[in-house]
C-alpha positions as CSV (number, residue, x, y, z in Angstrom):
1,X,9.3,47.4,150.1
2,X,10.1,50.4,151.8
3,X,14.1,49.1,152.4
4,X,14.3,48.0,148.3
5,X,13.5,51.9,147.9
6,X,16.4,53.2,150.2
7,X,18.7,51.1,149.0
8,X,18.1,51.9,145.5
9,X,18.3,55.6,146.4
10,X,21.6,54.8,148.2
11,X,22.9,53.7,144.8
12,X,21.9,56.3,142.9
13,X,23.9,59.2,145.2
14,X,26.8,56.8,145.6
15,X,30.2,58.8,144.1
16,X,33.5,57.3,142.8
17,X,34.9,54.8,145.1
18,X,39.0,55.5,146.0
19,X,40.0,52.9,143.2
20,X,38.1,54.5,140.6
21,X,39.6,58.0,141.8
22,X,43.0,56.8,141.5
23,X,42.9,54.9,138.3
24,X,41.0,58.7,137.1
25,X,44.5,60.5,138.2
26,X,47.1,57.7,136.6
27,X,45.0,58.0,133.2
28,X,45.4,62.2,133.7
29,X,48.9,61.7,134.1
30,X,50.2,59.6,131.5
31,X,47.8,62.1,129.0
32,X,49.2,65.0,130.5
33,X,53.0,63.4,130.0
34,X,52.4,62.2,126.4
35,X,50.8,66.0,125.9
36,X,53.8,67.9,127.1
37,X,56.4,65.4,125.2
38,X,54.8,65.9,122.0
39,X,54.4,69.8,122.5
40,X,58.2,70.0,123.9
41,X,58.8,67.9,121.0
42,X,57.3,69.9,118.1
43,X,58.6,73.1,119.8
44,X,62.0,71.5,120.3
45,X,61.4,71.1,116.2
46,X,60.3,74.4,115.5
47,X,63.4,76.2,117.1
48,X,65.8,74.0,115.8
49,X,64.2,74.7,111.9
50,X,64.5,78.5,112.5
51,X,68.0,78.2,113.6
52,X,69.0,76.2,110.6
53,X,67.1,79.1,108.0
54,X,68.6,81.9,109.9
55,X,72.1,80.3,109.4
56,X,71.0,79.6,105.7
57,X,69.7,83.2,105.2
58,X,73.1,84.5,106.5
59,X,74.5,82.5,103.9
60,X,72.6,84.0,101.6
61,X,72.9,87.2,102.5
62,X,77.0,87.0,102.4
63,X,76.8,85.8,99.4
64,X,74.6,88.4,97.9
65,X,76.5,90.8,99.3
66,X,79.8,89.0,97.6
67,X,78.2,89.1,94.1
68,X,76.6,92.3,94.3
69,X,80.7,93.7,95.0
70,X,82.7,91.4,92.3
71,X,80.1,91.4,90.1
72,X,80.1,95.5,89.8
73,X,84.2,95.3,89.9
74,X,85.8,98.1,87.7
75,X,89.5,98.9,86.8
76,X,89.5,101.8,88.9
77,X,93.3,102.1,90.6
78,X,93.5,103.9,94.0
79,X,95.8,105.7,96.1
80,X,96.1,104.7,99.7
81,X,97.3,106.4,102.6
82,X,100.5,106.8,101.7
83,X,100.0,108.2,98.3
84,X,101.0,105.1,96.6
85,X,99.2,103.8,93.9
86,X,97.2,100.1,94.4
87,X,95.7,98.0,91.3
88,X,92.3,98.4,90.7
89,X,92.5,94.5,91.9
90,X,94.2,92.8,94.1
91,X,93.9,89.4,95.3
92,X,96.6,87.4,97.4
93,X,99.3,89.7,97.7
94,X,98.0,91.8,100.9
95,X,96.8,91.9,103.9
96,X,93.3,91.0,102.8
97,X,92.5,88.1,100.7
98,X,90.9,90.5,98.1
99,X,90.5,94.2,97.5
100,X,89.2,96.0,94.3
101,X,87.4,99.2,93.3
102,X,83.6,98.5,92.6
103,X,80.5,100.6,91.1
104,X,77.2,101.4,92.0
105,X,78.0,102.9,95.3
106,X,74.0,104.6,95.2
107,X,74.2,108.0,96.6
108,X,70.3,108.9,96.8
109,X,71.0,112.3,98.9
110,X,73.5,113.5,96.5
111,X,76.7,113.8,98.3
112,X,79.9,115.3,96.9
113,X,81.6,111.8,96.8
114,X,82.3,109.0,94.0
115,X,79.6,106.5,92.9
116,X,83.1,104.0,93.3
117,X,84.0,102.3,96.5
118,X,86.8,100.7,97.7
119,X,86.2,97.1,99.2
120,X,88.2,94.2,100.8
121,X,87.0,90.9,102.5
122,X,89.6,89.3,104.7
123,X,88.8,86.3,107.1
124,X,89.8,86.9,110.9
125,X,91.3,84.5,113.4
126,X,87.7,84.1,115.0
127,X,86.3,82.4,111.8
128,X,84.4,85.3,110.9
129,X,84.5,87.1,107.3
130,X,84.8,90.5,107.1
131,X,83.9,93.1,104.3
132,X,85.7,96.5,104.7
133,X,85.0,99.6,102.6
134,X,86.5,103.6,102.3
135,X,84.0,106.0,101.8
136,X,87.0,108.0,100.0
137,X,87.9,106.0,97.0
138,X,91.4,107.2,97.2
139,X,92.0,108.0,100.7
140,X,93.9,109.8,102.8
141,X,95.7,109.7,106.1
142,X,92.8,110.6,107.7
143,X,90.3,108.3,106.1
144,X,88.2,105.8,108.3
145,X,87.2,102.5,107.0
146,X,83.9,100.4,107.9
147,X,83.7,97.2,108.9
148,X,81.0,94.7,108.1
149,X,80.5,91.4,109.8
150,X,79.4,89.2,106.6
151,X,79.3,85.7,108.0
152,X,80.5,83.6,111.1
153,X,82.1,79.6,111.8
154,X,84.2,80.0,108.6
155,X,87.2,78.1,108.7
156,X,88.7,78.0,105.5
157,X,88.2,81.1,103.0
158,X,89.7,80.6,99.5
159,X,89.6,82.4,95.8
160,X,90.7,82.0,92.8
161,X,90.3,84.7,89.7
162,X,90.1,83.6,86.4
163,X,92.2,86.0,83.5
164,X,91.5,86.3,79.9
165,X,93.6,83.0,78.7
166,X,90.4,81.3,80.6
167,X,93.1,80.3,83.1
168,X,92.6,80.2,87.1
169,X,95.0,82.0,89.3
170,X,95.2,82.3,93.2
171,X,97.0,85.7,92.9
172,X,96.2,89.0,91.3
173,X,97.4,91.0,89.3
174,X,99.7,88.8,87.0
175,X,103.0,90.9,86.3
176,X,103.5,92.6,83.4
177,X,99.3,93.8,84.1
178,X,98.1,96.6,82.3
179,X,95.7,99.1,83.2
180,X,95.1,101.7,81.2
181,X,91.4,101.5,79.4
182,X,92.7,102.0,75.9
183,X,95.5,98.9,76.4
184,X,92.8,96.8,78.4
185,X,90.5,96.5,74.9
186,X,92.5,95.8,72.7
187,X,94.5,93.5,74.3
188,X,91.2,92.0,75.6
189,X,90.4,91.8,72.4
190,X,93.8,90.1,71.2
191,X,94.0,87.9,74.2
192,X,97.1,88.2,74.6
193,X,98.0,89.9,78.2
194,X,96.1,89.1,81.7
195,X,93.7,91.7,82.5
196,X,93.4,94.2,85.4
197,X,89.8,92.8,86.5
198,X,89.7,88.9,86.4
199,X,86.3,87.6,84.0
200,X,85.0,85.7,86.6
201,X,86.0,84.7,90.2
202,X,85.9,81.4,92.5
203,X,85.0,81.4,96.2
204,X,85.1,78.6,98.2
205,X,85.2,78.3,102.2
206,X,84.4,76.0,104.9
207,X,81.1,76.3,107.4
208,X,81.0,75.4,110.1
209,X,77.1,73.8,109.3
210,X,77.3,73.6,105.6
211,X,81.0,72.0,105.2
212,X,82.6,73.1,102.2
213,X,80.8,75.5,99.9
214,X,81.8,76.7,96.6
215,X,80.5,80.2,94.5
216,X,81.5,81.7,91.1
217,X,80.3,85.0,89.9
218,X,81.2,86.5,86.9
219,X,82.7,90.0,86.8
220,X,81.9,93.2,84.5
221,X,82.7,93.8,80.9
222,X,86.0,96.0,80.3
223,X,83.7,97.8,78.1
224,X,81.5,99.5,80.9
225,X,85.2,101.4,82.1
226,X,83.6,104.1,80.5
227,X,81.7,104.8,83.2
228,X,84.3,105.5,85.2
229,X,85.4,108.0,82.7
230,X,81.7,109.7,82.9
231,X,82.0,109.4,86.9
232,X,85.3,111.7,86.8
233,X,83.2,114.5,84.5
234,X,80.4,114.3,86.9
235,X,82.8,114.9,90.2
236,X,84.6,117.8,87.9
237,X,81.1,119.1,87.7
238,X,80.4,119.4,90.9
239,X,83.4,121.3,92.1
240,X,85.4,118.8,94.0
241,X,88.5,119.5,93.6
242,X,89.6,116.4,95.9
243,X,88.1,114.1,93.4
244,X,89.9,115.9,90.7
245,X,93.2,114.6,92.1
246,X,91.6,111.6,92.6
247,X,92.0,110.6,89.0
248,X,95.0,110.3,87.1
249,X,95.8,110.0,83.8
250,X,96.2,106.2,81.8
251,X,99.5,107.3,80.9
252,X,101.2,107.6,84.1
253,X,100.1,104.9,85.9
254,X,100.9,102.8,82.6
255,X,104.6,104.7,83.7
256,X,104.1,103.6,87.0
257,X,103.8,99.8,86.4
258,X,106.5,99.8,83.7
259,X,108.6,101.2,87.1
């Protein structure tokens, strides 16, 4: 009687036998594997979907950048360093693949300088497309332009502009372009000659990740030149006489181009 007791107590402080132990561990481990695949797994995941937004939100943002320039385009000529006069739009027949005047330049501290800026986009031989602005509009041997990296693994960067005849061109101006704001309506309105800011423009470039990717914007009514004309009494009012040289008059730059 007394042995049935000990032996039953025996049983009941007995642990896990080595077997037991061992098949405890295995079933740890292959958890603990298929744990840390499926984490490495969702994290692997999660990294490669914010790479893939941060390259579309650089897209994006070159883009919004793009139409926020052409879309504010104006036929503003300029004088570069040398003194010589450039069209207010140029496209395929410098070294950039486009360069124009543009509007709303904000200027929230009030600085003596033009709401107008000068822009160009060019691509460089690292795939990467570049915007370049003046902060003179009509600048000087001393000016200093800024460069802005707008997006990377480009290979192919092309544009077309679009003139009044509803025709698409991969060069700007046409010859024979006028500029003057009093020729530019009414022969806007006769449709008859090219104009000196193209109605709407065509992008379309190669990515690296996206493949080939294509972008119009439309550009500015002729009609809102008289802001320009409203800019240059502003400057005058403020007493820059730098800006006043800045702007010339219709007739001799319609002198210029007959040249």
């Amino acid at each position: 009687m007394i042995s049935n007791r000990r032996s039953a107590a025996r049983r009941q402080i007995a642990g896990f036998t080595l077997l037991e132990l061992m098949l405890s561990i295995a079933m740890f481990a292959l958890m603990s594997v298929a744990a840390y695949r499926l984490f490495d797994s969702v994290l692997h995941a999660q990294r490669a979907t914010e790479s893939v937004w941060e390259q579309i939100s650089r897209v994006q943002r070159a883009l919004l950048v793009i139409d926020r320039d052409f879309a504010q385009a104006v036929p503003r000529p300029v004088k570069n360093e040398y003194g010589q006069t450039e069209q207010a739009f140029i496209a395929g027949k410098s070294d950039y693949l486009v360069e124009f005047t543009r509007g709303g330049w904000r200027n929230p501290l009030g600085l003596r300088r033009s709401e107008l800026q000068r822009v160009a986009y060019w691509l460089d031989d690292e795939g990467r497309l570049m915007r370049r602005y003046w902060l003179d509009l009509d600048r000087h041997a001393d000016s200093e332009p800024v460069d802005q990296l707008l997006l990377e693994n480009v290979s192919r960067f092309d544009l077309q502009v679009q003139d009044a005849e509803q025709g698409w061109h991969r060069s700007w101006p046409k010859a024979g372009t006028q500029v003057t704001a009093e020729a530019q309506g009414s022969e806007q309105q006769k449709g008859k000659k090219p104009l000196p800011v193209p109605l709407a423009i065509a992008l379309s470039f190669e990515h690296e990740y996206y493949g080939a990717l294509e972008y119009v914007v439309p550009m500015v009514n002729l009609k809102d030149y008289a802001e320009v004309k409203d800019d240059k009494k502003k400057d005058q009012e403020s007493g820059s006489e730098e800006d006043d040289e800045e702007y010339y008059d219709d007739e001799e730059y319609d002198e210029e181009d007959e040249e």
